[in-house]
N, C-alpha and C positions, 0 to 999 in steps of 0.2 A: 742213678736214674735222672735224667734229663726231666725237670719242670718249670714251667712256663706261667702256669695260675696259682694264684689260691687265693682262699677266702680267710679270713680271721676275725674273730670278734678281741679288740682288745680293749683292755680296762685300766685307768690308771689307778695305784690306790688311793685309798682315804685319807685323810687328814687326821691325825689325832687328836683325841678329845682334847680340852681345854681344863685346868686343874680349878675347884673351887678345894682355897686351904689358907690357913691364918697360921702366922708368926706364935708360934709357943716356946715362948724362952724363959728363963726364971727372974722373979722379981719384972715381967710385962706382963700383966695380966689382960691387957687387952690389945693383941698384938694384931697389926694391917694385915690385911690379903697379902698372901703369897704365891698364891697359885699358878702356875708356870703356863706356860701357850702349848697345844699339841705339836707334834713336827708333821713336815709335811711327805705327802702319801707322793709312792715313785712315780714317774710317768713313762709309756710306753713311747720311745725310740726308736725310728727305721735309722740306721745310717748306714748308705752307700760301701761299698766294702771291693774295691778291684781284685782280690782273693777269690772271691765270691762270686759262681759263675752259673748258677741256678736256683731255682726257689724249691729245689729237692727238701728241703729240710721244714719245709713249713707246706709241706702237700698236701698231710692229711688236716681236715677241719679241726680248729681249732681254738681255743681262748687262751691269751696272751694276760697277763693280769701283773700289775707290777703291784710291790709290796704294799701294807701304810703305813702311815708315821705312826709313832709310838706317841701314848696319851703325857700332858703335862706332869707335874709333878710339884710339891711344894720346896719352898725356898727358889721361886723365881727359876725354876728349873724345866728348859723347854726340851720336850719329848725331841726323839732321835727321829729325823728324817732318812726315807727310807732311798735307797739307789735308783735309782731310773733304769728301768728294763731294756735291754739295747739289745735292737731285732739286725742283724747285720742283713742285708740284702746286695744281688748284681747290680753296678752301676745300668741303669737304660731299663728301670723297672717303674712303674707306672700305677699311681694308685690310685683310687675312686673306690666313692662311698659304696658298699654293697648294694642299698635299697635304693637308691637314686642314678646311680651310677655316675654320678658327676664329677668331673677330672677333679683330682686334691691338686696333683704332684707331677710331673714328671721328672724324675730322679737319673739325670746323665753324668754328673763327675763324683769323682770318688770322695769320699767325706762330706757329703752331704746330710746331714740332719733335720727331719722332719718330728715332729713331736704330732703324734696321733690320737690320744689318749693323756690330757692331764690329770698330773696328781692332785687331789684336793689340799688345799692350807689346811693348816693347822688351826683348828677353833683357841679364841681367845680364855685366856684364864683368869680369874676375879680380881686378879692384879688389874687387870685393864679396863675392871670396870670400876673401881674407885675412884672420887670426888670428895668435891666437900660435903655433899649431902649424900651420899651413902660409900659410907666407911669401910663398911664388914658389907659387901656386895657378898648375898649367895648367888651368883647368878655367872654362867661360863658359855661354854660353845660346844658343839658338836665338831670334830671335824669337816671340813665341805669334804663329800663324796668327789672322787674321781670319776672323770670324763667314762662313758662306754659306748662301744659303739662295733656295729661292724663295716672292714676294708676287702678290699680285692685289689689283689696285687696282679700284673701283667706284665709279662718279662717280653721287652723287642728286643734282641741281637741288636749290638752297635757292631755294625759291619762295613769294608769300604764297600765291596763288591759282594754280587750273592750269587750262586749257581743254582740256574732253574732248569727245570726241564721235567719230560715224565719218568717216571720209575724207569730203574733198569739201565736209562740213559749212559750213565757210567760218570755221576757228578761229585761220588765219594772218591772213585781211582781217578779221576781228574784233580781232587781236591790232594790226595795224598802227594801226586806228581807233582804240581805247581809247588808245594807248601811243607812237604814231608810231614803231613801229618798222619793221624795212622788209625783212621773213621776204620768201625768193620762195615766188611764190605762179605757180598756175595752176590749169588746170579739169580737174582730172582726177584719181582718187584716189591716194593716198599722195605727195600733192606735198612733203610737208613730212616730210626723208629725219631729221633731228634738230629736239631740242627748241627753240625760239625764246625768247629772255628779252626784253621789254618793260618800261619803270617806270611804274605810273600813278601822277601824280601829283594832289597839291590840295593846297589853301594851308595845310596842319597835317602832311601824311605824304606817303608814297610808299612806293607797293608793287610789288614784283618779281613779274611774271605770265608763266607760262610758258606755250607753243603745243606741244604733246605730240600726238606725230603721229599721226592718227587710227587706230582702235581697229575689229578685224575680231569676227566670232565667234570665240571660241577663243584669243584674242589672250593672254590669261593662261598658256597652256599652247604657246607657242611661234610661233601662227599669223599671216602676217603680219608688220607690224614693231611690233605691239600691246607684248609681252611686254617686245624691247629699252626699252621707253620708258616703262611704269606704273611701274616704280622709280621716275620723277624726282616723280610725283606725290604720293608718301609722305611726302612733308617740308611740303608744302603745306598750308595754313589752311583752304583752301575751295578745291572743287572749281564751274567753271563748265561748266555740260552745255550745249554749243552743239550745238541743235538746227534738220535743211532744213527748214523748213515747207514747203516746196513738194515733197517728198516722197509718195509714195502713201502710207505709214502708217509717222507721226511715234512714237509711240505704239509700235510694233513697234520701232522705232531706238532708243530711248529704253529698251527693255527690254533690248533688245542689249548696251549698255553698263550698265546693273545687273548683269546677271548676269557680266559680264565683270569690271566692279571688286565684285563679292562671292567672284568664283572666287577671285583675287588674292589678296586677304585684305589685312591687314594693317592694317586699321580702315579702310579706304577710305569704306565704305559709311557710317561713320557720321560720315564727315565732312560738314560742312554745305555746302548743294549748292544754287548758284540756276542755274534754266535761263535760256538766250539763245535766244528763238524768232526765228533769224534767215532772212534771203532775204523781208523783206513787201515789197521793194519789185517782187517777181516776181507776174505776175498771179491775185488772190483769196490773197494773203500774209498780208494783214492780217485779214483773216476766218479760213483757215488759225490763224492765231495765236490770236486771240481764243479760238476752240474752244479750240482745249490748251491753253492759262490755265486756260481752266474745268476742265477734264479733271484739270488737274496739281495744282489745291488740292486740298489746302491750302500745298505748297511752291510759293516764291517763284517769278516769272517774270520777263523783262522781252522783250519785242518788239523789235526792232531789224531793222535794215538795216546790214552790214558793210558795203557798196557805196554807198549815201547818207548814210549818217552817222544817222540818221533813230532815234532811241532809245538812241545811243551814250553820250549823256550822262547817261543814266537810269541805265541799266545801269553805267557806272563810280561812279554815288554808289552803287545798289547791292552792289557790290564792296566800296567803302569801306569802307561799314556794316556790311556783314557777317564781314569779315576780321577777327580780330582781332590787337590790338598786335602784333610780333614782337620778343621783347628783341632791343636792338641787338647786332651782332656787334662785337666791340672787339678789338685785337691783342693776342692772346695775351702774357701777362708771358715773359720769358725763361725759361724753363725748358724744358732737353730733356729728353723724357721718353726713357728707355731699355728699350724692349720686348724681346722673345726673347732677353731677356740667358744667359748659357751655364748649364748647371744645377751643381747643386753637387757632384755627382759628381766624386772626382778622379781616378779611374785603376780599370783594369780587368785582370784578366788567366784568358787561355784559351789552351786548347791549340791548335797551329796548324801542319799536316803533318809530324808528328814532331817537333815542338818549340814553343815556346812564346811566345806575342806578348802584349806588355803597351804597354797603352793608356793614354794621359792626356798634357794639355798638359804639366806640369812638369817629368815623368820624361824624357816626347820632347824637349822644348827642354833640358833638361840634356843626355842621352846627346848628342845632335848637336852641342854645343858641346865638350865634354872635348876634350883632348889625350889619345888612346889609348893615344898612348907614353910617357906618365907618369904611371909607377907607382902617386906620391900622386894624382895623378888619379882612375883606376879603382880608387882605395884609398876616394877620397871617394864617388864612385859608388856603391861596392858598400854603404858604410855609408848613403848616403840611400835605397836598397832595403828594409833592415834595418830604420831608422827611420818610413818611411812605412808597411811594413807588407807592401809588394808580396813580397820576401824568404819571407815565411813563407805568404804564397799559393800562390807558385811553390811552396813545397815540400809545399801540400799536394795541388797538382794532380801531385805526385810527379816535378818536378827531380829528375835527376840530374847530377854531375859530367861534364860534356862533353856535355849538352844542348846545342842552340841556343835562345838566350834574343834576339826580336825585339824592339824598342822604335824605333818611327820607321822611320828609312833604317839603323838599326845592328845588326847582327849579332852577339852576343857566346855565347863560348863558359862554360857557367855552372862557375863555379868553390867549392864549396862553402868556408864560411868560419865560425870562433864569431863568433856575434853579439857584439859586447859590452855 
C-alpha cells in the first residue's frame, strides 16, 4: 500500500539514574564515593533510505519510543547506554512539527540523518560530587528525561517528469509504454489509487516519470483523489498533460487541469508542459489529434497511441529533451543533524495550590537523586537553589518558612536559610 503521510509521536529514552555508593574494601573503613554515572537514553533517528519507497510502514498512528540507559552502579561503573531507534524513511520526505506545522526537514539524499527525539544523559553519580569539603557526598542525579514530541511526515515523489491528466486519460498505459513498467491498469476512472515511478531510459541518461493519479475539478481543494497526489508533482522538471482525444471536447479537459494546477499554486503552471494527445489508435484519433496540435501552438504536442506503441518513441526523445539535467543525488556525508534540540531555558518557578513548583531538568534530576536523610545532602541542595538563583525567585513569589516547595516527584518543606 502506497503512503504518503503520517503522524508519529516520538520519544527519546531516559537517562539513567546516577549511582550514590562508597568503596567497601577490607582493612578501608572509610572508603570515597564510587558511584558510577547513568548511561545515556537512545534517541529517535529518521535516516533517509533509497530502498525505501513509501511511509507504508509507519501509516498507522503511532509512538516511536527509543530505549533508556541503564542506571550507574558502584566501583565507578557507568550504566549501559542504550541504541538509538533508527526510523528508515523515502529519500524526498519532509517533516514538521505536528502542532505547529513548521518545516524541521526536507530530507532529499539518501543517508541523511535527522535526530528527532534526544536521548536524555545519564544523571551524575556521587563520584562527581566529591571535594574536599564533602567526602561521602549522598547526593546523585536522575537521568535527564528524553526529548518527546510529535512529527508529520510528507512523502513528494522525486520525479524528473510527471503525467497529468484526468482519469481514464490513459497515463498508467502511457507510463508502462515509455518505461516498461507495469502500474495496474483498467477502464474506468481513478484506477490508478497511488503515484507509479517508471525510468525512461537512452544511451546518455535516465529519467524517473511518475503516473499521478488522475486529476477531478476541484481537485486542488480536496475533491477526489486530485489533491492527495499534486504534491508529488512539485518536485518535477516537466509536467506531461496526457490528453483522450477521443473525448467530446479535449480542449474543455485540457482547461480542467489548468485551472486545477494554477489553483494549487506552487509554480506548477510555470513549469514547462508537453502534451500527449493519446487514444489515435481509436476511430478519427489521428485526425482528433492533428486539430489540437493545431489548437495547442505554439506549446509542444506529440500524438501517440499507449495501446500500440504508435508515437511512443517520439514522445520519450521528447521528454528527454525537454527535462532538464537533475543533479545527481549522492549519499549524504555523515553528519546527524540535530533538530528541536531543547531550548535554553533552565528552570522556572510559580505558584502552585498553595505552594510552589519549580521547573527545570537539572534542579529535577538533582532533587530526585539526593539522599533526603542526609543532612550534607539537602545542605548542598538548598545551596545549588541559592547559587542558580531559583532561591531568590521563590522569595520573591513570597516563600515562606513551612511552604511547600514542588520540584519533580519531591515535596519539600521550605526552610529559610543566609545565603552565603
Amino acid at each position: 500500500m502506497f503512503t504518503d503521510r503520517a503522524v508519529l509521536h516520538v520519544r527519546g529514552g531516559d537517562g539513567g539514574r546516577g549511582a550514590i555508593s562508597f568503596r567497601r574494601e577490607a582493612h578501608v573503613p572509610r572508603g570515597g564515593p564510587d558511584g558510577g554515572d547513568g548511561g545515556r537514553g537512545g534517541s529517535v533517528v529518521l535516516v533517509t533510505d533509497a530502498q525505501v519507497s513509501t511511509l507504508s510502514d509507519l501509516r498507522s498512528p503511532r509512538t516511536l519510543a527509543a530505549k533508556s540507559g541503564s542506571s550507574g552502579a558502584g566501583a565507578d561503573r557507568t550504566g549501559r547506554s542504550s541504541a538509538d531507534l533508527v526510523v528508515r524513511i523515502p529519500p524526498g520526505t519532509i517533516v514538521r512539527d505536528a502542532l505547529s506545522g513548521e518545516l524541521i526537514a526536507d530530507l532529499l539524499a539518501p543517508g541523511q540523518e535527522l535526530v528527532v527525539a534526544r536521548g536524555g544523559a545519564g544523571g551524575r553519580g556521587n563520584a562527581r560530587f566529591a571535594s574536599a569539603t564533602h567526602r561521602a557526598p549522598r547526593i546523585a542525579e536522575d537521568g535527564q528525561p528524553g526529548e518527546e514530541r510529535r512529527i508529520e511526515l510528507e512523502l513528494k515523489l522525486i520525479a524528473d517528469a510527471g503525467l497529468v491528466g484526468l482519469p481514464n486519460a490513459g497515463k498508467s498505459s502511457l507510463l508502462a509504454a515509455l518505461t516498461r513498467a507495469q502500474p495496474k491498469i483498467a477502464d474506468y476512472p481513478f484506477t490508478t489509487l497511488s503515484p507509479n515511478l517508471g525510468m525512461l531510459r537512452d544511451a546518455e541518461r535516465e529519467l524517473v516519470v511518475a503516473d499521478i493519479p488522475g486529476l477531478i475539478e476541484g481537485a486542488h481543494a480536496g475533491a477526489g483523489l486530485g489533491e492527495e497526489f499534486l504534491r508529488h508533482v512539485e518536485r518535477t522538471s516537466l509536467l506531461v498533460h496526457v490528453v483522450d482525444v477521443s473525448r467530446d471536447d479535449p480542449r474543455a479537459d485540457i482547461a480542467v487541469i489548468d485551472r486545477e494546477l494554477e489553483a494549487y499554486g506552487k509554480g506548477l503552471t510555470e513549469r514547462p508542459r508537453l502534451f500527449a494527445l493519446n487514444k489515435i489508435d481509436l476511430p478519427d484519433g489521428t485526425a482528433h489529434a492533428q486539430r489540437l496540435a493545431r489548437e495547442l501552438r505554439p506549446r509542444r504536442s506529440v500524438a501517440v497511441s499507449a495501446a500500440t506503441g504508435d508515437g511512443v518513441a517520439e514522445l520519450a526523445r521528447a521528454v528527454l529533451e525537454l527535462c532538464p539535467a537533475r543533479p545527481v543525488a549522492v549519499a549524504a556525508p555523515p553528519e546527524r543533524r540535530i533538530e528541536l534540540a531543547r531550548t535554553a531555558r533552565d528552570w522556572s518557578v510559580r505558584r502552585e495550590d498553595g505552594g510552589f513548583r519549580v521547573r527545570g531538568d537539572r534542579v529535577e534530576r538533582l532533587a530526585g537523586g539526593i539522599d533526603w536523610d542526609s543532612p550534607d545532602a539537602a545542605a548542598y541542595f538548598q545551596g545549588f537553589l541559592a547559587r542558580s538563583g531559583i532561591a531568590r525567585e521563590l522569595r520573591a513569589l513570597g516563600v515562606r518558612d513551612g511552604d511547600t516547595v514542588k520540584v519533580g516527584k519531591v515535596e519539600l518543606e521550605w526552610q529559610e536559610r543566609n545565603e552565603p
